[in-house]
N, C-alpha and C positions, 0 to 999 in steps of 0.2 A: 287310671284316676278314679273310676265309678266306684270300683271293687276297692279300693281305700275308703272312699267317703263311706263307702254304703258297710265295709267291718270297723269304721269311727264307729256309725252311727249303732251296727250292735252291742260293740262293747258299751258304750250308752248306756244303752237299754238294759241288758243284763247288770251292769255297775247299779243304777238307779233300780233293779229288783231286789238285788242282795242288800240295799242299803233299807228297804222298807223291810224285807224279811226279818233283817236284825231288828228292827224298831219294833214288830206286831209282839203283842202281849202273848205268854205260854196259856194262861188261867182265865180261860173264857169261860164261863160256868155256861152246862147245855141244859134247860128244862122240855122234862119230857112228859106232856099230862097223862095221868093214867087211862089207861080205856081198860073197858070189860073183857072186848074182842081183839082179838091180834087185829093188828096192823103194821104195815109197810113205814120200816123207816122213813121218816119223813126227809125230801130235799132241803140240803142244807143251804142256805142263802148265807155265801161267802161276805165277810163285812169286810166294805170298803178301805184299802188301805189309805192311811192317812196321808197330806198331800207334803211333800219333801221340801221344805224352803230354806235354801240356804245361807247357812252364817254372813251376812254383808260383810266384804272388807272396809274396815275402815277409811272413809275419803280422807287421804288433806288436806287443811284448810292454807290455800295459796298466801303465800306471803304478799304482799301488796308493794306492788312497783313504786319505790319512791319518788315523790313527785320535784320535779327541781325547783329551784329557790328562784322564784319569779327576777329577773334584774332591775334596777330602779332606774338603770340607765335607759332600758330596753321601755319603757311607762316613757320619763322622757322624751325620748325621742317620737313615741305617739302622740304626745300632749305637743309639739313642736308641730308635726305634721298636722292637727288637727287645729291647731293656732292658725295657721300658713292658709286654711284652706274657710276659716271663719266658723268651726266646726266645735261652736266654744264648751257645750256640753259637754261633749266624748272629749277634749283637752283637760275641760277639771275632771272630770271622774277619774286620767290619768294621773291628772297630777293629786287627787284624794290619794289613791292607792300607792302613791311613794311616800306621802306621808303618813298614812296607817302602818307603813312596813317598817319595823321597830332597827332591820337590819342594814337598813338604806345608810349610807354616808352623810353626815350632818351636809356635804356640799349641796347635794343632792335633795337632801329635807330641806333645805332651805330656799333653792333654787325653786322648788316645789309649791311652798308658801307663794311665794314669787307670783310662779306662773299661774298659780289656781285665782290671786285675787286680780291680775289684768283676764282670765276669762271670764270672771264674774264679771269683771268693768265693762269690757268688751263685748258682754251680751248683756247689759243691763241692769246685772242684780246686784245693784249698790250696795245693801246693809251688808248682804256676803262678801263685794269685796272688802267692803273697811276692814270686816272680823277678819279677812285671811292677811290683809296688812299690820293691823291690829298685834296679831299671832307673830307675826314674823316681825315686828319692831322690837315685841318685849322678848323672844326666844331669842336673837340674833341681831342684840343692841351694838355690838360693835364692827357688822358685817360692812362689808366695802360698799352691800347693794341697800344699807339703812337709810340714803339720803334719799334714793329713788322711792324707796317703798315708801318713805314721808308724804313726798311729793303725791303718789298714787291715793294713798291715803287720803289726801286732801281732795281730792274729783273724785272717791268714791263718796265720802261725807257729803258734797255738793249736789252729787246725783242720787242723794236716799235724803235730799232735805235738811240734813244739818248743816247750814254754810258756817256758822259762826262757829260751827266744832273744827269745821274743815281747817280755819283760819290757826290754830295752834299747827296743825300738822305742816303748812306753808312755810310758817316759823322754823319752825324745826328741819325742812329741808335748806331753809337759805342759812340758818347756821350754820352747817354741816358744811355751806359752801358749794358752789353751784356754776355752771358756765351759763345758765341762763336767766340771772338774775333780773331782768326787765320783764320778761316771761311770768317769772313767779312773783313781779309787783304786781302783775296787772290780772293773777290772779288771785291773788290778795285783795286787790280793790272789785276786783268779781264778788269774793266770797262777802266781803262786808258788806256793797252792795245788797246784795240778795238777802242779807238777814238786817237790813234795815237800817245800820251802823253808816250813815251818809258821811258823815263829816272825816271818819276814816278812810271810807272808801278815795274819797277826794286825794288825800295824803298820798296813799299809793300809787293811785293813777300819776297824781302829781310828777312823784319821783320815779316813775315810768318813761314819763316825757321827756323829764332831763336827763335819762339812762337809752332813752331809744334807739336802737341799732339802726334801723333807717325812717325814712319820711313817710313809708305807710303805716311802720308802727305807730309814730307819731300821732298822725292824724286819728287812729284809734284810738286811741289813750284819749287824747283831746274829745273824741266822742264820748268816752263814756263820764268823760269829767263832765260835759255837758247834759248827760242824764241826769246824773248826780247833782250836782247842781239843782239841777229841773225839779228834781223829787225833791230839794230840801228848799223849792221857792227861790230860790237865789237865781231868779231868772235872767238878772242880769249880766251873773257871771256865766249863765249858758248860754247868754246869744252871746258874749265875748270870745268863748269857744269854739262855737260854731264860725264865728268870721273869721278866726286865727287859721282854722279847715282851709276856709274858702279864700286865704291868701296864698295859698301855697297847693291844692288840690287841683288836678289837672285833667281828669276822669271825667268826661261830660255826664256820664248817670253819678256817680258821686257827688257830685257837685249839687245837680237837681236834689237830689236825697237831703242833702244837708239843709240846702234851703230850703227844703218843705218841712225840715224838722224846726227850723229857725223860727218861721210862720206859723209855726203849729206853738211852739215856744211862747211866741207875743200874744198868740190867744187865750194862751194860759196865764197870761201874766195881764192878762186884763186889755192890751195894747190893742184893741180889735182893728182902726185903721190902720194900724202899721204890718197887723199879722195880714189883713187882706191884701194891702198893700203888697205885701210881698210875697205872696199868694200867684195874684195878678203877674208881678214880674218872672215870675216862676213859669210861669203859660207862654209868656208870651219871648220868653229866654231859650226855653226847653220844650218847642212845641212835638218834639217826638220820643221825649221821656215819660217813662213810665209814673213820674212823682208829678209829671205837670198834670198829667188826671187827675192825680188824686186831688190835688189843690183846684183843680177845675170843678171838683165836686164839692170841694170847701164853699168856694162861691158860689156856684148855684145853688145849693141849701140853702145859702145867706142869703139868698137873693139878690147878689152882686151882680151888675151888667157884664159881661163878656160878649166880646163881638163874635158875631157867630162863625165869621171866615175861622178863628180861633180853636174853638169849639169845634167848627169840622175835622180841622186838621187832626186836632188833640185826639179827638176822639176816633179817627179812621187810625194812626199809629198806636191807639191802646185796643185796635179791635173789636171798636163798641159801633158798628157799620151803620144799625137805621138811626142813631143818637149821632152821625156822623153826617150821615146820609138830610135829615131834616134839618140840620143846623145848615150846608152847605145852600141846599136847594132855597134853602129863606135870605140867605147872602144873595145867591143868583137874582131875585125877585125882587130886591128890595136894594142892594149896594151899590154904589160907583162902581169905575171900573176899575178901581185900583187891585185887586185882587181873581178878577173876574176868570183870567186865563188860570192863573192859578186853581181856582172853584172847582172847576170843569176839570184839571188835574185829577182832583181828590177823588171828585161825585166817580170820576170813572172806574179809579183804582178801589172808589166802595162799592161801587155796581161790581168787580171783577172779582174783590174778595166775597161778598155775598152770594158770588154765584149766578151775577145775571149778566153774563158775557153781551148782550145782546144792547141791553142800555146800556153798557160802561163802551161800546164803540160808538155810539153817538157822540158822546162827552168828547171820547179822540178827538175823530173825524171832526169837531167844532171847534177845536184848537190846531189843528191841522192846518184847516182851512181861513181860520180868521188872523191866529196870530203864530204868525211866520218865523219870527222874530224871539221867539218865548223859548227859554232855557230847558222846555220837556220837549218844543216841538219834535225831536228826532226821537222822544221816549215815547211818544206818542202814537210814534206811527208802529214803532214794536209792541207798543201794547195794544194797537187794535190789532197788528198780525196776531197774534197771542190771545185777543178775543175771537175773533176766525177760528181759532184751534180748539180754544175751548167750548165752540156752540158747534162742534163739530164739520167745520167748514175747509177744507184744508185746502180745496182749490184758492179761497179766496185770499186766505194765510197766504199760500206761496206769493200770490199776485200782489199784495201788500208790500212786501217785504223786497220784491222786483220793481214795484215801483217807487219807492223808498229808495233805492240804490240809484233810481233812472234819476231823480229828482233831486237829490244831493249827494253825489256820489265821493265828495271829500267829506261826510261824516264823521264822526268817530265812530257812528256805530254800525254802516255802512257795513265795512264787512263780516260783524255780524250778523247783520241780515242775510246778508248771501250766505254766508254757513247756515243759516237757520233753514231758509227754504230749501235749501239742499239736505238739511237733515231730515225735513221731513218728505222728503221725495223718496228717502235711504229707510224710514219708519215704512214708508205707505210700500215696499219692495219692488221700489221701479226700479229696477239696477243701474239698466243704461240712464236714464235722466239724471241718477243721482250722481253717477260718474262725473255727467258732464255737467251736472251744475257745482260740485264740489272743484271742478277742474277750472271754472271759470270763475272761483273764488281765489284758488293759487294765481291763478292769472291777472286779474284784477287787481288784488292786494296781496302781493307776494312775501310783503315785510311785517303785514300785519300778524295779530298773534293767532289767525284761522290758516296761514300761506302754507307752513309746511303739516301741518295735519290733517288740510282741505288734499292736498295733496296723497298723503295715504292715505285718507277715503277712498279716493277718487281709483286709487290703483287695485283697494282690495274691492271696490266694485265689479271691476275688469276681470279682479283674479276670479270673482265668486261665478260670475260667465264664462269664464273657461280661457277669457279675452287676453291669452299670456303675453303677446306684446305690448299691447296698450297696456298690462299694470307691469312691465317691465319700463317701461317707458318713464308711467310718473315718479319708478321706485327708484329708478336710477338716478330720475332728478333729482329729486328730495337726497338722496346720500349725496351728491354732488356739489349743490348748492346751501343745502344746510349742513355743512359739517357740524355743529355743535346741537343741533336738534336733537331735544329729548325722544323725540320717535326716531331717531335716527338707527339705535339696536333694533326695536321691535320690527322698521322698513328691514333692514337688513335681515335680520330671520326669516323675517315671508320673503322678502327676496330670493334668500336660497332653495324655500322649498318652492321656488315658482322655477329655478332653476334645475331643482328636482326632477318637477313634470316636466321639465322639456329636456330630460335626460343629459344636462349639461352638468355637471359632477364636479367638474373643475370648480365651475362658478360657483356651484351650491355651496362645495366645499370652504370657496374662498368668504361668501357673505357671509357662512357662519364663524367665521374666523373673525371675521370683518366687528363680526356682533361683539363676541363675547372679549375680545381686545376694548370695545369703546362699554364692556358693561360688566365687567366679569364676577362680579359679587352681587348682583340681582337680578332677577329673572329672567328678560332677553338672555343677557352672558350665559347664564347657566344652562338655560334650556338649549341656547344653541352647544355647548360643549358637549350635552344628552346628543344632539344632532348628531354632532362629530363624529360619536362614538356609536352609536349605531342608528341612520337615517329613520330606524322604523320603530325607535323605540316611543313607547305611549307617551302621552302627553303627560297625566299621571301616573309614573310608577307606583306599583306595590313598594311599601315600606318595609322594609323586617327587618328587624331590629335583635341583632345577637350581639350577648354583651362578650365586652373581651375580657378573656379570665385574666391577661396578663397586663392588665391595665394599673398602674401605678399613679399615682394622683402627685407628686412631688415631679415625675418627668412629665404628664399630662402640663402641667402649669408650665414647666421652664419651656416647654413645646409651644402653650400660647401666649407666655412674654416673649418667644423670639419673632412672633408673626407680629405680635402687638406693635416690637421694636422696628420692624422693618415697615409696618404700613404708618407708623408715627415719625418713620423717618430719626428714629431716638437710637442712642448707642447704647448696644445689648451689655449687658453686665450688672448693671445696676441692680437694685429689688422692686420689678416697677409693682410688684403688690402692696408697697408702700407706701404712704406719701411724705413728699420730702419735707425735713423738718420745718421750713418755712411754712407749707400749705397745711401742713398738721398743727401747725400754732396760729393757725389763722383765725380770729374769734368768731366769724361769719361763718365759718367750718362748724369748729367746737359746737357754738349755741346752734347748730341745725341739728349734728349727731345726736348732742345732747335732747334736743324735744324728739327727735327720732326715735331715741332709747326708748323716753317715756312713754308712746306712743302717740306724738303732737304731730302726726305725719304732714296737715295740711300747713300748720308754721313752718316746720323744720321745710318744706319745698317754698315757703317764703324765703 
């Protein structure tokens, strides 16, 4: 191999002499300057030969890989995905770029239109969607999706400020014809509304009311007829409205709401005794709604008396503690004793939300002790255990809450007391204590709603000690006595693995049987069938996820109608991906799909 490279390399070399040979010029003129005296040929200084560079081959210029024809379906499907995920920007950019693409399918361009003006809607940028609605009404005026895009049209107009331009576009969807024509009165009487158009706006509201699919429509409608109204003076037809509400409105904060709007109404309309007036009744109706403050603050600006017992209450349910706090303690000081046990209620639950555990158990402890008889007394005594806990007292908590049990032990709240001190015996990690005090809540009150889950306390205390008879003991009971107990799987799963460690295999095997039979599509059932199948597998498995190539979507589906068929107890055959034509014609269907399409999602779940 050397003696090859190394006669390449001469022929090389010899190649590349012969080729400068031929190139050096014949006619080199020699000058010889004359001398007088002989001399010696001078040395010749050979000239350099020139340096050989050769001919480049010609490169060629690569032809360029054509690029494929983007798909407008393949955009689509991105703009879908990026819709689905609230990702409204990178959704219209997809859906620009099927419509910039000249060779897209008109279904497709149009669909486009479509989706690019609910992303603009959907993130805010009103004037851009009207223009992409706009686009697609006049390109594709007799498309199937021309009534929607109307309708869209109309809430992108309302959200860029023109309501009264919105109001043609309304028009033009209920022409066309609509399943949710109450819907698109009441936003009609929106859009006229907003652009000042009162006596319009009324009309549709109007015929909203008489079109209303149900009685909280209704009473909306009615509300905003009462604005309207409001705004054009016609105060009388808006406290009319407002009482029409309040004969049929069943909602305790709705209700307060209306009649502070009612009251706010007659103040505007000059009525100031009758707006107070009803003000007052508002307080003293609604003393743990959010609208009786506010009217509580109508009056004391006006300098209305309000009794302060009032005032406390009002004000510790809106949260406003020391403005709760000074109204109560000036009751205390100064009132009968008509509300007096009550006072002491409040003052304590405003010491407890302020933060000062310490005076809200005197307030208890003074209704405790005095009035025996009073409708919190048993709330009282949980909520001084409960200030114990919270001034960091926990022996005293427990002993609260035992003595609480000692002293009226036909309670109602009784045995949650006893679950409570035992829960925090089970916090503070006394095991044994908490065993036995959770075990003498089962004991106690075995029917109560603490009997069977005091009970699995009490047994995984035992199991976390290693105590395997004693939590076989209460576990066995609880499956025995509470057969329909919702801890009944979850007892039965640690049952088996307590049957585990005590090398009983039969039993372990049988409790998880036991489980997943009383649970078999939620967690206990499942985990225990992991059990089944192998005792040691993790609690959470690794995931992995390989898809199946031979996965068919036509037998995927008839695979989960026949599961569907047999847990609905329904006879397989039918197309249950359908709905039958009764429920598909059902107008409470239709008008929900229908604001559904639109994107009305919070109506359409009305």
């Amino acid at each position: 191999m050397k003696r090859i490279r190394w006669i390449l390399t001469l022929l090389f070399v010899l190649g590349l002499a012969t080729l400068v040979a031929c190139d050096a010029p014949l006619d080199l003129p020699v000058f010889i300057a004359p001398t007088e005296t002989p001399t010696h040929t001078p040395t010749r200084t050979p000239t350099p030969a020139p340096t050989f560079t050769p001919t480049p081959t010609p490169t060629p210029t690569p032809t360029p890989t054509p690029t494929p024809t983007p798909d407008p379906a393949e955009w689509l499907t991105e703009a879908w995905q990026a819709m689905h995920v609230g990702n409204y920007p990178a959704a219209a950019e997809a859906y620009r770029a099927v419509i910039a693409a000249s060779y897209a399918p008109e279904d497709a361009a149009a669909g486009a239109y479509i989706g690019l003006g609910e992303a603009y809607l959907r993130d805010g940028a009103y004037p851009e969607a009207a223009e992409a609605f706009r686009d697609f009404v006049t390109l594709y005026p007799t498309s199937p999706l021309t009534s929607d895009a109307y309708f869209l049209l109309g809430k992108a107009l309302v959200g860029a400020g023109e309501p009264l331009s919105a109001t043609t576009a309304y028009h033009a969807h209920l022409s066309a014809g609509t399943v949710i024509t109450p819907d698109v009165n009441e936003f009609l009487g929106d859009a006229y509304h907003a652009g000042g158009a009162y006596v319009t706006a009324t009309h549709f509201y109007s015929v909203a009311v008489m079109t209303a699919p149900s009685r909280s429509f209704e009473v909306g409608m009615r509300e905003r007829l009462a604005l309207s109204y409001a705004a054009m003076a016609d105060y009388d037809a808006a406290i009319a409205q407002y009482d029409a509400i309040l004969d049929v409105a069943q909602i305790r904060a709705y209700r307060a709401r209306i009649e502070h709007q009612a009251a706010q109404t007659l103040l505007l309309a000059g009525e100031t005794e009758a707006g107070y007036e009803r003000h007052l009744s508002l307080v003293e109706t609604y003393l743990d709604e959010y609208h009786a403050y506010l009217s509580l603050i109508e009056l004391v600006n006006a300098g209305r008396p309000v009794d302060d017992y009032l005032r406390g209450v009002v004000n510790y349910h809106s949260r406003s503690y020391a403005p709760a706090l000074a109204a109560l303690n000036r009751y205390l000081e100064t009132a009968p004793e008509l509300y007096v046990a009550d006072a002491h209620w409040y003052v304590g639950l405003s010491h407890m939300a302020a933060g000062s555990p310490g005076l809200a158990a005197g307030h208890f402890q003074t209704l405790i002790g005095a009035y025996p008889d009073h409708r919190h007394w048993g709330d009282s005594w949980m909520r001084l255990a409960q200030a114990y806990v919270n001034a960091g007292n926990t022996t005293s908590a427990i002993e609260t809450y035992r003595a609480f049990v000692e002293a009226a032990p036909e309670h109602r709240r009784a045995p949650e007391a006893l679950w409570e001190a035992a829960r925090l015996l089970d916090q503070a990690g006394d095991l044994e204590a908490a065993a036995q005090a959770y075990m003498d809540c089962h004991v106690q009150y075995p029917r109560s709603d603490y009997g069977d889950l005091a009970l699995f306390r009490s047994g995984f205390q035992s199991y976390q000690k290693e105590e395997w008879v004693e939590a076989a003991v209460a576990w066995d009971t609880l499956t025995a006595i509470y057969p329909t107990s919702a801890y009944r799987p979850m007892t039965l799963l640690w049952l088996g693995k307590l049957r585990m460690r005590q090398d009983d295999w039969a039993g372990a095997y049988e409790a998880w049987e036991a489980a997943r039979a009383a649970q078999p599509l939620d967690y206990y059932g499942l985990r225990a069938a992991d059990l089944i199948d192998d005792p040691q597998i993790n609690a959470f498995p690794v995931l992995r996820y390989a898809p199946d190539e031979g996965y068919d979507e036509a037998s995927a589906q008839a695979e989960a109608e026949a599961w569907l068929a047999g847990w609905a107890s329904v006879e397989v055959g039918g197309d249950l991906s359908r709905l039958r034509p009764d429920l598909a014609a059902n107008p409470h269907l239709r008008r929900g799909m229908g604001l559904w399409r639109l994107g009305e999602f919070m109506e359409a779940r009305g």
